[in-house]
C-alpha positions in Angstrom: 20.7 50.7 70.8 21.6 53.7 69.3 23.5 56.6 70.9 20.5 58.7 71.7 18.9 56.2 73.2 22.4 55.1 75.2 22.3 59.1 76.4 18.8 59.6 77.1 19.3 56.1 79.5 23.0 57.8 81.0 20.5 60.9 81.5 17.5 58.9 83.4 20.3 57.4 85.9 22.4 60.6 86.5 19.8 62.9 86.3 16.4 62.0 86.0 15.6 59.3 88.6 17.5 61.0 91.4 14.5 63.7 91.4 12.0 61.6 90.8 13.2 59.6 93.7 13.9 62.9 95.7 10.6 63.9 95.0 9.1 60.7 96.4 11.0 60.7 99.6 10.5 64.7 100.1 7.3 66.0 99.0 5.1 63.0 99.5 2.6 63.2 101.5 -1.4 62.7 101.4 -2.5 65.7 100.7 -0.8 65.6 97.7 -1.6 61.9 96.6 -4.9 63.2 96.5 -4.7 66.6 94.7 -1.6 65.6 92.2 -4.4 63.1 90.1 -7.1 65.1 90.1 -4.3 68.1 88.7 -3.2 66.2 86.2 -6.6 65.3 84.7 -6.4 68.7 83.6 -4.0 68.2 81.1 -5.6 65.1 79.8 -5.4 65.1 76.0 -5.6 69.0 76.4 -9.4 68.9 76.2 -9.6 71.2 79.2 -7.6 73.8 77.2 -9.5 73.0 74.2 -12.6 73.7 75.7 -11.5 76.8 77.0 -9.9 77.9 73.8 -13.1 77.1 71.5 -15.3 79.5 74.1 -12.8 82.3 74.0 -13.7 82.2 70.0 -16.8 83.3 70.9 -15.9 86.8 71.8 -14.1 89.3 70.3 -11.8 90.5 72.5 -10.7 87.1 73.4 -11.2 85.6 69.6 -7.3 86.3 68.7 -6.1 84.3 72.3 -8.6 81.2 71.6 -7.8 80.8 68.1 -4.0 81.1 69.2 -3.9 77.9 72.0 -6.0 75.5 69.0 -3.3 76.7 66.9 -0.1 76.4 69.3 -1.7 73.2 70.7 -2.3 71.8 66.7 1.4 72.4 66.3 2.4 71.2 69.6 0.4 67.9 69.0 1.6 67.1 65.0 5.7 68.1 66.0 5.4 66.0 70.0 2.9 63.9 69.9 2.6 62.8 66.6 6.4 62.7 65.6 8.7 63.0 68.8 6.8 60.7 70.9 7.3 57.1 68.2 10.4 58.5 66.9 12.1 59.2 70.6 10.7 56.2 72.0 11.4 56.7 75.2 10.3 54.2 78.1 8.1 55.8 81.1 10.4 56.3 84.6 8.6 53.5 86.3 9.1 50.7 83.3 12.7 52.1 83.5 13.3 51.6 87.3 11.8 47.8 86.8 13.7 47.3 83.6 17.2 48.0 85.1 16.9 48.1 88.9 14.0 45.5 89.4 12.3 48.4 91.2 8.4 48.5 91.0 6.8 52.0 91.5 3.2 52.0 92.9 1.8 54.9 90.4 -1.3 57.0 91.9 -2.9 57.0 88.3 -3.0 54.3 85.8 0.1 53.6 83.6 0.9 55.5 80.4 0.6 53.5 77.4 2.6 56.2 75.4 5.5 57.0 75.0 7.4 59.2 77.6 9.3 62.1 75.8 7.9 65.3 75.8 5.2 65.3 78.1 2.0 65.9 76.4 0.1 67.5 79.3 2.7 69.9 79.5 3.6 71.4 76.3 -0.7 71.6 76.0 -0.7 73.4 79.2 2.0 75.6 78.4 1.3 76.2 74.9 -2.4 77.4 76.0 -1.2 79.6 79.2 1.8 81.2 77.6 -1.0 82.4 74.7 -3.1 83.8 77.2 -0.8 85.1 79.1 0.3 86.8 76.3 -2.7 88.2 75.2 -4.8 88.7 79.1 -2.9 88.6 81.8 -5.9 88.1 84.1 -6.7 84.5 82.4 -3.0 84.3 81.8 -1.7 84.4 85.5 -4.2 81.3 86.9 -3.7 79.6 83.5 0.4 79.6 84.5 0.1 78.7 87.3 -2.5 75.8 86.3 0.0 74.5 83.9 3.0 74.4 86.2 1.1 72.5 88.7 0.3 70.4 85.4 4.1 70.0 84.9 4.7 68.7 88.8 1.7 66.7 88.9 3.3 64.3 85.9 7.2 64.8 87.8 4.8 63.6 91.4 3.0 60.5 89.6 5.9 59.4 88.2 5.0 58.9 84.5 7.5 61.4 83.2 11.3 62.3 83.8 12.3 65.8 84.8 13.7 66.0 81.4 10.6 65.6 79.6 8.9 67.7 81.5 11.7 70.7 80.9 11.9 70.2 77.0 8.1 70.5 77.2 7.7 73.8 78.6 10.2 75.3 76.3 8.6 73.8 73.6 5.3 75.1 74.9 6.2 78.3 74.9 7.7 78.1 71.5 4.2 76.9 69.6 2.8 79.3 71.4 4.5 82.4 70.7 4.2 80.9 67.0 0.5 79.9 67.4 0.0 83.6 68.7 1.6 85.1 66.0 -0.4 82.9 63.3 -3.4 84.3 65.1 -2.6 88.1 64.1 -1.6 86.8 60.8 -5.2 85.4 60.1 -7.1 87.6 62.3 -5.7 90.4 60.4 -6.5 89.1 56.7 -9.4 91.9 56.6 -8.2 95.1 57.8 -11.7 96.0 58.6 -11.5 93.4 61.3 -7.7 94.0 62.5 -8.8 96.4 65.3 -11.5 94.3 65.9 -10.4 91.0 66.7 -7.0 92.1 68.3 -6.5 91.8 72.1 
């Protein structure tokens, strides 16, 4: 085991678990059972905020804010999903709890076969609201709070730890602010176009 993987497991027991668990015994309810899946599908391999993205290339006003989330998500997926995820390895919360406490958690949704660290559904969510809110606050404001409701809904089912779910927004919000900025960049290649295309 190497140290990393000794502190993230110190972390899950001193840290994660206990608001997981909290959130469990708390904020539980039917209501929520219902909603918190339904939530979460929106974060679901980021197609949601893919599909959104690729429409908002269709107009000009909006072109500089869709071609921003593809590109924060892009980056987001190759740096998380594609390197972070294997190389981290972390276990999900509910293998953990049965792995060292014997504990089974009945999940709403069906189990993860990924990795847990970051959260996926997050950093999409965030990456693609943090651009919009960026560039239309109108779009921005529902997207924001869509993708913190995205964030609890994964902290609710139990398939990530609060950690994950807190490295993912910051790192959402980096790729985004980059993703944004790549945008300009390209949007900006003609000058012709530059007042054109810019929010």
């Amino acid at each position: 085991m190497s140290a990393f993987t000794a502190f993230l497991e110190q972390l899950a027991v001193s840290f994660d678990l206990p608001i997981l668990d909290w959130i469990q015994e708390n904020l539980a309810c039917e209501v929520l059972d219902f909603l918190m899946p339904i939530i979460t599908l929106f974060g679901d391999g980021g197609v949601f905020w893919i599909c959104l993205a690729v429409l908002l290339l269709f107009f000009s006003k909006t072109r500089r804010a869709g071609l921003g989330m593809l590109l924060a998500m892009g980056l987001g997926l190759l740096v998380c999903n594609v390197t972070l995820k294997p190389l981290v390895g972390r276990m999900r919360p509910y293998d953990f709890q049965w792995e060292h406490f014997k504990v089974t958690i009945d999940l709403l949704i069906d189990r993860e076969t990924s990795f847990s660290f970051p959260s996926g559904h997050t950093i999409a969510s965030f990456e693609a609201a943090t651009v919009l809110l960026k560039n239309h606050k109108g779009l921005g404001v529902p997207a924001m709070i869509l993708a913190v409701l995205i964030a609890f809904s994964r902290l609710y089912l139990y398939v990530h730890y609060p950690t994950d779910v807190i490295f993912s927004v910051f790192a959402g919000i980096l790729f985004a602010f980059i993703g944004n900025a790549l945008a300009g960049k390209l949007l900006s290649v003609s000058p012709a176009r530059q007042g054109k295309y810019q929010a």
